[in-house]
C-alpha positions as CSV (number, residue, x, y, z in Angstrom):
1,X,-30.5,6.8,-61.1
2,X,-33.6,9.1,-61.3
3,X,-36.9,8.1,-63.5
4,X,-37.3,9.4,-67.0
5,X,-41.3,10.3,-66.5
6,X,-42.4,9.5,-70.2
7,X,-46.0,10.0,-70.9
8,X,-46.6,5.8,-70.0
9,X,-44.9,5.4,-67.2
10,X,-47.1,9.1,-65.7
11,X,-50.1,7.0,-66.9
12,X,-49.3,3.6,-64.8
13,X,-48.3,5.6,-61.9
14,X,-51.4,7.0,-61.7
15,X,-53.5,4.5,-62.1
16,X,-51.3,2.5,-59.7
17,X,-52.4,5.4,-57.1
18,X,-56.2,6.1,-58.3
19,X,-56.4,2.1,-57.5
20,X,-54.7,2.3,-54.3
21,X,-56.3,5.2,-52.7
22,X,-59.9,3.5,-54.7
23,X,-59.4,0.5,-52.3
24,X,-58.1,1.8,-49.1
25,X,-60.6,4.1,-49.2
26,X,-63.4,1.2,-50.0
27,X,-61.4,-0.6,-47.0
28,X,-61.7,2.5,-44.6
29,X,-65.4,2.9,-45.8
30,X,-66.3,-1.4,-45.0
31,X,-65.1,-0.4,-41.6
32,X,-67.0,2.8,-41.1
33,X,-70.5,1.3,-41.7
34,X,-69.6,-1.4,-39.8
35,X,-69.2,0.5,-37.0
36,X,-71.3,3.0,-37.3
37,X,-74.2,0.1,-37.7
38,X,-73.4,-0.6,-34.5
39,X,-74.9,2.2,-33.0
40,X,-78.1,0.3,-34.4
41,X,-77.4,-3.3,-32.8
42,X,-80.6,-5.1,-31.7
43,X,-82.5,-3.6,-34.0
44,X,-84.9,-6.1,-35.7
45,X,-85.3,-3.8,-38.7
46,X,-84.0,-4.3,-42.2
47,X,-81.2,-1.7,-43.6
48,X,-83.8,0.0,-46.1
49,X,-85.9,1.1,-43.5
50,X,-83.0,2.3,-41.5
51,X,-81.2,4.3,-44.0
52,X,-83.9,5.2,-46.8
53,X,-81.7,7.2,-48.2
54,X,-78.8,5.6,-49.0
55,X,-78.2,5.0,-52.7
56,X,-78.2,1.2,-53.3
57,X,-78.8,0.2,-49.8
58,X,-82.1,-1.7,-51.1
59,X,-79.7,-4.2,-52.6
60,X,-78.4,-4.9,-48.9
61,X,-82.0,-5.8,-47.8
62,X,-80.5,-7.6,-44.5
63,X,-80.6,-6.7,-40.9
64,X,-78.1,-5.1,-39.1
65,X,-76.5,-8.1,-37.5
66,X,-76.2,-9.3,-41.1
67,X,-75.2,-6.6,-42.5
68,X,-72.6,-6.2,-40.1
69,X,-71.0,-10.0,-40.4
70,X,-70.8,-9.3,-44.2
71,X,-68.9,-5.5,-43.9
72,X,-66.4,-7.3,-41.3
73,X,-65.5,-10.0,-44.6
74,X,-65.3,-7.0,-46.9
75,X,-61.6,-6.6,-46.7
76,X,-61.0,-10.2,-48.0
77,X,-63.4,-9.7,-51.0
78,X,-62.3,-6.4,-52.1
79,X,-57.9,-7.4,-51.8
80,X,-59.4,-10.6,-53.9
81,X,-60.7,-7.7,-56.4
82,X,-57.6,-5.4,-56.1
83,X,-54.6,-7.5,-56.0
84,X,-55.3,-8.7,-59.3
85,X,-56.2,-5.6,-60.8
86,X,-52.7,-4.0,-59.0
87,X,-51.5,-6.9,-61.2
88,X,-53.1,-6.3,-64.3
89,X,-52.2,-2.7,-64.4
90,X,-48.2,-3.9,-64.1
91,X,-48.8,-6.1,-67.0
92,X,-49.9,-3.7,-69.1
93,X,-47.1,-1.7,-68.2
94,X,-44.8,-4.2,-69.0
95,X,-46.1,-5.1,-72.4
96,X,-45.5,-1.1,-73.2
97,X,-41.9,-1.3,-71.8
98,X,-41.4,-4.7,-74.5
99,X,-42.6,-2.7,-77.3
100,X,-40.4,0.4,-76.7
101,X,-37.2,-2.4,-76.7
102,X,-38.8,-3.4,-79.9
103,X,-38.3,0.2,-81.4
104,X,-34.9,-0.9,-80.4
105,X,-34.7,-4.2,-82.2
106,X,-34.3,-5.8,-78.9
107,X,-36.8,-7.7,-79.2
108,X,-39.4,-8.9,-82.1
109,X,-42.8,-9.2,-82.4
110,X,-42.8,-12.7,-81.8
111,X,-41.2,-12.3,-78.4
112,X,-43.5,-10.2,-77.2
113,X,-46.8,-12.1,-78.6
114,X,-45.4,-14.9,-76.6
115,X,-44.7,-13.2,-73.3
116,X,-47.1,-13.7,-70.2
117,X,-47.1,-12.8,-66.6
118,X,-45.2,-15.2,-66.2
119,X,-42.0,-14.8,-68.8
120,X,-42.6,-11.0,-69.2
121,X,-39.7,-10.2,-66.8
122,X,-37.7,-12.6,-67.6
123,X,-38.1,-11.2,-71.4
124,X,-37.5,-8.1,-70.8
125,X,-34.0,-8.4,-68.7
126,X,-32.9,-10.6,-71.5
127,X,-33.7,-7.9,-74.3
128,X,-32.3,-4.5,-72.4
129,X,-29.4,-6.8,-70.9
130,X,-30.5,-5.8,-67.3
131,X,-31.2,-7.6,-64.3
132,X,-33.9,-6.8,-62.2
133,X,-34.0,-7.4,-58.4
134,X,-34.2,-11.2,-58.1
135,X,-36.6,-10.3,-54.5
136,X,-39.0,-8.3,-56.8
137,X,-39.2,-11.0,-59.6
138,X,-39.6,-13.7,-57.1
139,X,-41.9,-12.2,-54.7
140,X,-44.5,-11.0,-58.5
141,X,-44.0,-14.9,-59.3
142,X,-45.9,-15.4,-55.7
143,X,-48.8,-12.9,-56.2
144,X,-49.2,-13.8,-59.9
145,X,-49.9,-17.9,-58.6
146,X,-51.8,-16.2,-55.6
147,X,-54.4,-14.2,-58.2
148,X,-54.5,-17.3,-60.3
149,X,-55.4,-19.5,-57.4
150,X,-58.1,-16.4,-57.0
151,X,-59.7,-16.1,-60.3
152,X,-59.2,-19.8,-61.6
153,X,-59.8,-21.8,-58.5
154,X,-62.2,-20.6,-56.4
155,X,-59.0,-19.5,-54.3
156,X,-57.4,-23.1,-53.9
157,X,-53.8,-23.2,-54.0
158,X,-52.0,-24.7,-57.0
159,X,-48.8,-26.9,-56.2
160,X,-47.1,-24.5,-57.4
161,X,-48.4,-21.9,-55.6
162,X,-48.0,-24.2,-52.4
163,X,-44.1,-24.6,-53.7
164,X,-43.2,-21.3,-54.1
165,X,-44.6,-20.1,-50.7
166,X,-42.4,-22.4,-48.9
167,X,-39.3,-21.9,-51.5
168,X,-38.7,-18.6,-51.5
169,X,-35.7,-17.1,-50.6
170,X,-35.1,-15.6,-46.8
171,X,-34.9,-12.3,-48.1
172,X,-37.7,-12.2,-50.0
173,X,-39.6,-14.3,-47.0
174,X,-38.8,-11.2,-44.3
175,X,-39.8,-8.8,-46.8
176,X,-42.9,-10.1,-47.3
177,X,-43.6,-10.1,-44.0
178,X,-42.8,-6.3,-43.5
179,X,-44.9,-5.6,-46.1
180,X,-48.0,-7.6,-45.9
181,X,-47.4,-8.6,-42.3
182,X,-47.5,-12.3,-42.1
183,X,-45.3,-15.1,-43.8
184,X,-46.1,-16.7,-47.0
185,X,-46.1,-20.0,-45.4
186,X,-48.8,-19.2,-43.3
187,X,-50.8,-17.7,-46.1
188,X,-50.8,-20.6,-48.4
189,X,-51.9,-23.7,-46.9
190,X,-53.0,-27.0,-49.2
191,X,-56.1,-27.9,-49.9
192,X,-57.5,-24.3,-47.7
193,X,-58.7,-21.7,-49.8
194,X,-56.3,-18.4,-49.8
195,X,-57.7,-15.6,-48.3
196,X,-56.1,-12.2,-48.7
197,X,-55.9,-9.4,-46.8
198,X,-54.9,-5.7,-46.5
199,X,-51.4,-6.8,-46.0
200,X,-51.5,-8.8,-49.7
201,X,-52.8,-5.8,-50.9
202,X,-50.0,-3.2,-50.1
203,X,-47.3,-6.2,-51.3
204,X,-49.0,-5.6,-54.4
205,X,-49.1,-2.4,-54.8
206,X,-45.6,-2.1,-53.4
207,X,-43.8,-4.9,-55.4
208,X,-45.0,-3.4,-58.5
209,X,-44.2,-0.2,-57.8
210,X,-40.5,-1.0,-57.6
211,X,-40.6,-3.1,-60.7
212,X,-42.0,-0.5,-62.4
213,X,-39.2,1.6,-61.5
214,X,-36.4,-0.9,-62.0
215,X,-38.1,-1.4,-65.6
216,X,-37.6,2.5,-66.2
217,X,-34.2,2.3,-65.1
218,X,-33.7,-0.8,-67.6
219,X,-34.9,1.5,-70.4
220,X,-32.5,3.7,-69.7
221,X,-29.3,1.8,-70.3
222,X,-31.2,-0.1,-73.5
223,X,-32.9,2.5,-75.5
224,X,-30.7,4.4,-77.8
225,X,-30.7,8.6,-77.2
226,X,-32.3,9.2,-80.4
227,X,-35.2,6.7,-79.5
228,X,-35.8,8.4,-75.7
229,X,-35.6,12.2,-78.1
230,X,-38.8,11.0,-80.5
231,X,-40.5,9.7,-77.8
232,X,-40.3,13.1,-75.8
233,X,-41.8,14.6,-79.1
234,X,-44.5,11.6,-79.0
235,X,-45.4,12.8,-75.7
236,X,-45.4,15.9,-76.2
237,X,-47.8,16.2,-79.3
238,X,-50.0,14.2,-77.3
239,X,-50.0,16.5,-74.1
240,X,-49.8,19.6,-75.6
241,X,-51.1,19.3,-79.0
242,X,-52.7,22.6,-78.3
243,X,-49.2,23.9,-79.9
244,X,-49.2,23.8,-83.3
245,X,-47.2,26.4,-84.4
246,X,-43.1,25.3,-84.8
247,X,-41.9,28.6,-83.1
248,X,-44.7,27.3,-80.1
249,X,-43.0,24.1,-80.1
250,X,-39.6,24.5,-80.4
251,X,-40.1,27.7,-77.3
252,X,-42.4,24.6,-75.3
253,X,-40.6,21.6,-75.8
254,X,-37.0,22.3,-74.1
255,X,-39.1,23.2,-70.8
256,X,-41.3,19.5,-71.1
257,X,-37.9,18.0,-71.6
258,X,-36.7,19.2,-67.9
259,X,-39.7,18.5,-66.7
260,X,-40.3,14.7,-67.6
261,X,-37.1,14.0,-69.4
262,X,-34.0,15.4,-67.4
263,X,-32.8,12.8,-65.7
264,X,-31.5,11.9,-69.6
265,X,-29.7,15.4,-70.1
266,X,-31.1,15.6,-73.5
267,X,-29.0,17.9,-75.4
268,X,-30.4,21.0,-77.0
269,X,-29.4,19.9,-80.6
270,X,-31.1,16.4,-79.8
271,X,-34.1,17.4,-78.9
272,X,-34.2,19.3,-82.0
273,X,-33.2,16.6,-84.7
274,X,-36.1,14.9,-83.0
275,X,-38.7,17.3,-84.0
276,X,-37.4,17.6,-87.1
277,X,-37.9,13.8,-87.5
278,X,-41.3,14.1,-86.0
279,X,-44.5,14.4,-88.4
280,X,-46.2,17.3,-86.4
């Protein structure tokens, strides 16, 4: 099954990649002036005087050897930053996918108030009647505990945290280690603060990628035709509300339909109940 590119799901996906090639690029940039201050080793004098025209350098008033035992940490400190943020953008995502099964009556209000990162999955397979990849849900359960144990305990593992990483299925387990290139086991360790890596990283950005996906795929079989017809016309007002003219519209929108809404095979005469239903 192909993805129905709706104007939300365009927006997460690229975000997902701004913040992906925002961090490797901060990650390929750590290890640049690391070694590139090496080419400076011995050298008694402090950064600013080195580099005077670097922007911000004066905030890194340390010597080279310093400087360069804090750029070879970087990558821990900046997968701390990004795996939650990877995270954040999927939950948003999520909460937008609840609310279109709400247009549905799927779901109410009071469902969705009371999902989390942590029941939001769960929430949504039991209002679109679909199942999700059980590895997917299992291995976000993981890096949700693992950004928790970040942001609300100075990276100490929670026992749950510590359960999960030794609980989780072999599938998921291998996975992981393809991904992010070491075991979860070995990650988490009690009472030793977690420290992430590159590897985390990609598992993030990875695992909510497919979700993401699989979530688009759930909408598919929930969401009634006439619901995925208005919301072409949503997106469209909002992407090319240069168009205001109907004979504009009605010659534009068949072409945006193929181009973000074909996998669907919106019919001619569907598409054109739904702008007549729309309040252009």
């Amino acid at each position: 099954m192909g993805i129905v590119r709706f104007l939300a799901y365009r927006n997460y996906e690229g975000s997902r990649v701004e913040a992906n090639n925002a961090m490797m690029a901060m990650l390929a940039g750590s290890r640049l002036a690391e070694h590139m201050l090496g080419l400076a080793r011995g050298s008694e004098r402090m950064l600013p005087e080195i580099f005077p025209a670097v922007e911000h350098v004066g905030r890194m008033n340390l010597r080279v050897d310093s400087a360069q035992k804090l750029l070879a940490d970087a990558e821990s400190h900046l997968s701390a930053m990004a795996v939650p943020y990877a995270l954040a953008l999927h939950e948003d995502y999520v909460m937008i996918c609840l609310k279109l099964l709400q247009r549905a009556r799927l779901i109410n209000s009071q469902g969705i108030k009371a999902a989390n990162s942590k029941t939001m999955h769960q929430k949504f397979q039991d209002a679109a009647s679909y199942s999700l990849s059980p590895v997917s849900v299992e291995q976000f359960n993981f890096l949700r505990l693992l950004r928790n144990s970040i942001i609300h305990a100075g990276g100490l593992p929670s026992d749950d945290l510590v359960t999960v990483s030794t609980s989780l299925s072999s599938t998921s387990v291998k996975n992981w280690e393809e991904l992010a290139g070491g075991s979860p086991s070995m990650l988490v360790k009690p009472g030793q603060p977690v420290k992430l890596h590159q590897g985390e990283l990609v598992a993030s950005l990875t695992v909510t990628k497919s979700l993401a996906e699989q979530l688009n795929e759930g909408l598919q079989k929930a969401l009634p035709r006439d619901i995925w017809a208005d919301l072409l016309c949503e997106d469209f007002a909002v992407e090319l509300s240069r168009y205001k003219h109907a004979q504009q519209r009605d010659r534009k929108l068949p072409g945006y339909a193929r181009k973000n809404f074909d996998v669907l095979g919106l019919s001619g005469d569907e598409i054109k109940k739904a702008a007549q239903r729309a309040t252009w």
